[in-house]
FIDOKE-501944 format. One record per residue (C-alpha): x, z, y. Coordinates in steps of 0.2 Angstrom, whole numbers, m for minus. Example, Ala and Ser with C-alpha at 12.3 -4.5 7.8 and 13.67 -1.06 7.14 Angstrom:
<nudos>
{nudo {62,39,m22}} {nudo {68,36,m5}} 
</nudos>
This chain:
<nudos>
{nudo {m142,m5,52}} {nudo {m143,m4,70}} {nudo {m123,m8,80}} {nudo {m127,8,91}} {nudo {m137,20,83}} {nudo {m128,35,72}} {nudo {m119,33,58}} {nudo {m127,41,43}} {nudo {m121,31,27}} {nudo {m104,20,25}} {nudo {m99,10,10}} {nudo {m80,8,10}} {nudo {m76,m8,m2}} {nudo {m59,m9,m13}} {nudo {m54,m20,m28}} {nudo {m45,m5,m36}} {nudo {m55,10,m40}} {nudo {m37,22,m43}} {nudo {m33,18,m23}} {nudo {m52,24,m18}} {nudo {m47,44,m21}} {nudo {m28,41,m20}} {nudo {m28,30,m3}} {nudo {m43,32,6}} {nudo {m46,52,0}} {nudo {m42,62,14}} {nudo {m52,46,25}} {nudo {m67,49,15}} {nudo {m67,68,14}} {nudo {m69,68,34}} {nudo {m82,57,33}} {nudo {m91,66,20}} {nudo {m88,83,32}} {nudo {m96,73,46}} {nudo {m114,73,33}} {nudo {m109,54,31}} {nudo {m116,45,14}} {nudo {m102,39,8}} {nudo {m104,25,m6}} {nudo {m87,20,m12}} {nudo {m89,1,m20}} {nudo {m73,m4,m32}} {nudo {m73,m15,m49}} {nudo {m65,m7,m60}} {nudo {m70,10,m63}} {nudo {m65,24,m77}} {nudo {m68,41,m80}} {nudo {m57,48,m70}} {nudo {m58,38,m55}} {nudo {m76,39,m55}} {nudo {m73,59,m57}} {nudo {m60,58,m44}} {nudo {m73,48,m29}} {nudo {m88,61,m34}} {nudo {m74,77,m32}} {nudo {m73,68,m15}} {nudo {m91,71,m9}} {nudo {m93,52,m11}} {nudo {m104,42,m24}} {nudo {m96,30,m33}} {nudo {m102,11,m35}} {nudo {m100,m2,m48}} {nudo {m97,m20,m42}} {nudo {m89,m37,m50}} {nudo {m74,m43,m39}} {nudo {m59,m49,m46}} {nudo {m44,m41,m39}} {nudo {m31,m58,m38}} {nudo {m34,m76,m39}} {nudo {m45,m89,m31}} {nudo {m60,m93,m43}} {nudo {m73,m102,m28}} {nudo {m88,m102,m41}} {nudo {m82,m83,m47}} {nudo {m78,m79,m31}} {nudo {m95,m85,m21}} {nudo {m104,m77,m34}} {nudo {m97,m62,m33}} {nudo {m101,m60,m12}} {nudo {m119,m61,m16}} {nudo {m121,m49,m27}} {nudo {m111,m39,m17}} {nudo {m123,m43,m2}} {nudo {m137,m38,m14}} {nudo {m129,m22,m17}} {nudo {m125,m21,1}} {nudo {m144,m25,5}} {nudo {m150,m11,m9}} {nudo {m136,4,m2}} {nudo {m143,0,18}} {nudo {m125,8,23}} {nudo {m124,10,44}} {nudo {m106,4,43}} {nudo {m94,m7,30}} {nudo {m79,m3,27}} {nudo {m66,m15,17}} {nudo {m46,m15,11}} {nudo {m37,m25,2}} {nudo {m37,m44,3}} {nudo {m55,m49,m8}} {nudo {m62,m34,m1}} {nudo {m59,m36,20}} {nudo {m65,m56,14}} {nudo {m79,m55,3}} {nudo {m85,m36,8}} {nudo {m87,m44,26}} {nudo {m96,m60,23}} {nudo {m107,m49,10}} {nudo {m111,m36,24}} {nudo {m113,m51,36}} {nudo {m125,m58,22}} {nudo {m134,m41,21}} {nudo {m139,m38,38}} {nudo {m127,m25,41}} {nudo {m121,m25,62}} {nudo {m105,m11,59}} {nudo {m93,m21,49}} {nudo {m73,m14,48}} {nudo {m58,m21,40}} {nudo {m39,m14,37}} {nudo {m25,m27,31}} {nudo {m14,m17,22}} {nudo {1,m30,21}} {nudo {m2,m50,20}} {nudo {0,m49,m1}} {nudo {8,m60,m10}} {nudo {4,m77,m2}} {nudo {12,m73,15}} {nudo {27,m65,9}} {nudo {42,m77,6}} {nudo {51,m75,m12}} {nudo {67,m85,m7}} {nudo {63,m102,m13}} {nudo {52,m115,m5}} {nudo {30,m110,m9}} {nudo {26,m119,m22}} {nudo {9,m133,m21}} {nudo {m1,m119,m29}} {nudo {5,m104,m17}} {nudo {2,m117,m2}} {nudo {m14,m117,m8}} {nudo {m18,m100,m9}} {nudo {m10,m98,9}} {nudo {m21,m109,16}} {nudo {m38,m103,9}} {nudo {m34,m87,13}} {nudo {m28,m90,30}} {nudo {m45,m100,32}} {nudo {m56,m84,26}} {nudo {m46,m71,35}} {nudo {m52,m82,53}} {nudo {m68,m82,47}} {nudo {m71,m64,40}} {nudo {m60,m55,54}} {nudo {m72,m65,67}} {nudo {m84,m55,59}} {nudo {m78,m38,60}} {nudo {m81,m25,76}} {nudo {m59,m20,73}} {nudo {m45,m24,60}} {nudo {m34,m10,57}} {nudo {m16,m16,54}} {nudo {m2,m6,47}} {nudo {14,m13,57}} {nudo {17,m27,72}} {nudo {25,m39,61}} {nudo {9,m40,51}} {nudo {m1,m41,67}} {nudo {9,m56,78}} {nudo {8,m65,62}} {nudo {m11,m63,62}} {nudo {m15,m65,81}} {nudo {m1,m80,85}} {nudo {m10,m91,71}} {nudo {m27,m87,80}} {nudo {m33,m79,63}} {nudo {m37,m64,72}} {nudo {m42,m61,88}} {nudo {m30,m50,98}} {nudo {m44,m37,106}} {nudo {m50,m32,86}} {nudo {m34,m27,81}} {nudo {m31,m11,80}} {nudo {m12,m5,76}} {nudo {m10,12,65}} {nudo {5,21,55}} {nudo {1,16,39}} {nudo {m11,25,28}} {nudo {m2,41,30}} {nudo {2,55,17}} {nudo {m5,76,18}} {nudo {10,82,23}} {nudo {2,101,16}} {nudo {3,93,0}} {nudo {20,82,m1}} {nudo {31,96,2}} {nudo {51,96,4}} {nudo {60,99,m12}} {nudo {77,106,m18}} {nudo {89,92,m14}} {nudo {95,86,m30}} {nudo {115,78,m30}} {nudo {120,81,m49}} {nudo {117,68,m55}} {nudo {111,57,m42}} {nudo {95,49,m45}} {nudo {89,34,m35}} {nudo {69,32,m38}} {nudo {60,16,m35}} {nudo {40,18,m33}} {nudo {30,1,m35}} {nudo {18,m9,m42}} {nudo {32,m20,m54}} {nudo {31,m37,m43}} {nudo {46,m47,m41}} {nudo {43,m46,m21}} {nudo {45,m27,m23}} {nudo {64,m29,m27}} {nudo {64,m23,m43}} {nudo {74,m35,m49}} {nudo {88,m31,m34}} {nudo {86,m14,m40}} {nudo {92,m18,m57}} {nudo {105,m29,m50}} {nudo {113,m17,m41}} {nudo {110,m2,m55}} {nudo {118,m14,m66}} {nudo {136,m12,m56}} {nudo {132,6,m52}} {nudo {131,11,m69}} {nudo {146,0,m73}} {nudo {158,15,m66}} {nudo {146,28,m61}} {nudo {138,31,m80}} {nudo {130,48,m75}} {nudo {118,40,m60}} {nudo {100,40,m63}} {nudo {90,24,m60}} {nudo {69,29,m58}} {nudo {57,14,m59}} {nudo {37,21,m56}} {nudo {25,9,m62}} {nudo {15,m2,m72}} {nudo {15,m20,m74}} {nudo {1,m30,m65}} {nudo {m7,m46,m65}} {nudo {m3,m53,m48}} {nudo {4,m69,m47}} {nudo {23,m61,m44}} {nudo {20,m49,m60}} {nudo {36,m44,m69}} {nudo {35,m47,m89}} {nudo {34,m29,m99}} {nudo {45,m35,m110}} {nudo {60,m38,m97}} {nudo {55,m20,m92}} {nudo {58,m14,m110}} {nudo {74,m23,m109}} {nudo {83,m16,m94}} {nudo {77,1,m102}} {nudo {85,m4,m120}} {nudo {101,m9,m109}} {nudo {101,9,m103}} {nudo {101,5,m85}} {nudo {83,11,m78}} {nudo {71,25,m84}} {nudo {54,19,m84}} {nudo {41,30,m87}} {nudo {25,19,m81}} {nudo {14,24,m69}} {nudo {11,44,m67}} {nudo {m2,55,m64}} {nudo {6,64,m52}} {nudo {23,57,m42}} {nudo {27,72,m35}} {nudo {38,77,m50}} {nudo {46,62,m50}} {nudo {52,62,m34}} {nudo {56,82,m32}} {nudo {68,75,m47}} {nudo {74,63,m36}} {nudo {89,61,m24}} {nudo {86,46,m14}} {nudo {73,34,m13}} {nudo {73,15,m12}} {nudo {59,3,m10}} {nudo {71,m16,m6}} {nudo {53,m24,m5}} {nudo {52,m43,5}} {nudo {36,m36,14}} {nudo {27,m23,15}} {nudo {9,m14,27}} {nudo {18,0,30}} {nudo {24,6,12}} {nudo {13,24,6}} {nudo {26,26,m7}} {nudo {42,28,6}} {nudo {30,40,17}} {nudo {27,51,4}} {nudo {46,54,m2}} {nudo {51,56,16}} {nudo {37,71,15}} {nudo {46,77,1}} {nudo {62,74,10}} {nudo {71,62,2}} {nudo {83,50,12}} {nudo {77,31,12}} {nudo {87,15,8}} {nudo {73,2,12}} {nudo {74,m17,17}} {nudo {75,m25,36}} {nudo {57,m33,33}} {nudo {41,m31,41}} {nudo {35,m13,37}} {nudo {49,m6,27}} {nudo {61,m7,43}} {nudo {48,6,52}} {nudo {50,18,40}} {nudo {71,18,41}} {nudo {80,24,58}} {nudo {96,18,52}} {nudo {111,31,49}} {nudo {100,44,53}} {nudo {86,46,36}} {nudo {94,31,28}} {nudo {100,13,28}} {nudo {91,m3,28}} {nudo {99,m18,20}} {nudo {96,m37,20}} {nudo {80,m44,10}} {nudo {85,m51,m8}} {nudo {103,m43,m6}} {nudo {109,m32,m23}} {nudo {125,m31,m16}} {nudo {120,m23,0}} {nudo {108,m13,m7}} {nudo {122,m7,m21}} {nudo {136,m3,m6}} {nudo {120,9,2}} {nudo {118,16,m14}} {nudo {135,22,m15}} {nudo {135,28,2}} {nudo {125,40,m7}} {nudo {135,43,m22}} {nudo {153,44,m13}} {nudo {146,55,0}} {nudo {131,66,m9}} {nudo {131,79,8}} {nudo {122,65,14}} {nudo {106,70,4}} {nudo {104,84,11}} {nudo {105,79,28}} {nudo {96,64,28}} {nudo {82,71,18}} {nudo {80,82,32}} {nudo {78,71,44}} {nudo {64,60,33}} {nudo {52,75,34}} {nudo {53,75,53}} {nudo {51,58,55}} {nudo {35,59,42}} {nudo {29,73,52}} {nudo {31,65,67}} {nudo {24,47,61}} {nudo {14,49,45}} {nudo {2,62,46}} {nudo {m12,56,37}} {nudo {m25,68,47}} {nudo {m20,59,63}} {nudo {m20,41,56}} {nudo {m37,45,50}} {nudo {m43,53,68}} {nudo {m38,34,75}} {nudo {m47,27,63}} {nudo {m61,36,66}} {nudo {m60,35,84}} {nudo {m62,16,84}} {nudo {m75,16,71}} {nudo {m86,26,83}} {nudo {m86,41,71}} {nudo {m78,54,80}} 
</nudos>
């Protein structure tokens, strides 16, 4: 557990087992390359994501964690026994993402003994990101406490990976974080081998929307604005990717159901694989309030699809406006209808911006370089 000897064993920590092999993949196959132990820690296992981590080359750990909420007694208990996990594993290096995770994975390696301790904030979640209306006693709450465990845990950490500036001014300019930890990369990038370009489609246009089904996604703007479409333009598709979740800003399955009954958005849930989707796909659309830097806009701009994404923190770095698509004000369905039909009215545009997506992935999103800058400042290289 030594800060400067080698790095035999790491143990990354999440709250959802499905990212482990889905985000963090490609990151933990070059450890595993390296002869690194890697023992990936997440809550919520099943068979396939347990199958899923081992196809990796890494060996998958079972913890108690809760993924959302603040549940101190819960909470406290659950960083102990993650220390005593911690303590049994003896990893050379923690590794934590995702907002319980970077907290309580620290203060448990803290707890354990363990000197190598590395964080990534892949957006500021749900209590830092403004819904339109004023935070409510509860959400206050929330932004406090976690705003309190972020200075403590990132005090803690040797870096903290962040996913865009936004996110990181916010951080350093409240003194949560200091400035020389941070550590600023492109997202979690996307294997551009594997998200290829597809045929451009432009009959009928489909729009695709990838995201967990949170109000601060834009899902609702979404609707609003395929509502009108549809309105004159029957033939236009409407994609929704995603299941329902138990965050605080969780859409209702049954108003789901609805605007599916209503005939305005397809919805087939969350999907194995969203390459088929999106090789389906014309354009697509993510009018989210606040993002990291969003993995599901990196990998249709792989696939070469043009982008109509909202001026916020993370989403605005994936857009370069007029070239691969348009950004459009936060919480604005008529805005992000008139982009829409930029598409619709001038389907050439497809093409063209499409192309220009996989050249800006190329040029920004290559997960094997994100990864190698990781790496670098973990010492791992």
């Amino acid at each position: 557990m030594s800060a400067n000897g080698p790095v035999r064993s790491v143990a990354i920590i999440t709250s959802i087992a499905f990212s482990m092999a889905n985000f963090r993949g490609p990151l933990i196959r070059r450890m595993v390359s390296k002869g690194i132990t890697v023992y990936a820690l997440a809550p919520d296992y099943g068979e396939q994501t347990r199958a899923a981590v081992r196809a990796l080359g890494a060996t998958p750990i079972d913890i108690s964690l809760e993924r959302t909420g603040l549940h101190p007694a819960r909470d406290l208990a659950d960083m102990v026994r993650l220390a005593v996990t911690l303590r049994r594993l003896r990893p050379d290096l923690v590794f934590g993402y995702f907002i319980k995770p970077v907290i309580y994975g620290t203060l448990a390696a803290r707890l354990a003994g363990i000197q190598r301790r590395y964080a990534l904030v892949a957006g500021l979640g749900y209590v830092f990101t403004p819904d339109g209306s004023r935070y409510s006693a509860k959400r206050q709450i929330l932004r406090s406490v976690a705003s309190t465990l972020y200075r403590v845990a990132f005090r803690l950490c040797d870096r903290v990976f962040l996913q865009n500036s936004d996110d990181l001014e916010v951080l350093c300019s409240r003194g949560l974080l200091p400035r020389d930890k941070a550590v600023l990369i492109s997202g979690s990038g996307v294997d551009l081998a594997r998200f290829q370009p597809a045929q451009p489609i432009v009959s009928p246009v489909t729009f695709v929307l990838v995201a967990r089904l949170l109000r601060e996604k834009g899902i609702v703007e979404y609707v609003e604005a395929a509502r009108r479409i549809k309105e004159s333009e029957s033939d236009v598709r409407f994609l929704l990717l995603g299941d329902v979740d138990s965050n605080p800003g969780g859409l209702k399955r049954e108003d789901v159901e609805r605007w599916v009954a209503e005939g305005v958005i397809e919805w087939p849930g969350q999907v194995p694989d969203v390459r088929t989707w999106l090789a389906q796909s014309s354009v697509f659309v993510l009018p989210s309030y606040r993002e990291g830097k969003p993995r599901s806009t990196q990998e249709a701009m792989a696939m070469a699809l043009p982008v109509i994404t909202t001026d916020a923190p993370g989403c605005r770095d994936t857009v370069e406006e007029g070239i691969n698509g348009f950004k459009v004000p936060v919480r604005d369905a008529r805005a992000l209808e008139a982009a829409m039909r930029r598409f619709i009215d001038a389907p050439e545009l497809i093409a063209q911006m499409g192309q220009a997506s996989r050249v800006l992935a190329e040029r920004l999103f290559d997960v094997h370089r994100i990864n190698d800058a990781m790496l670098d400042a973990m010492r791992l290289n």
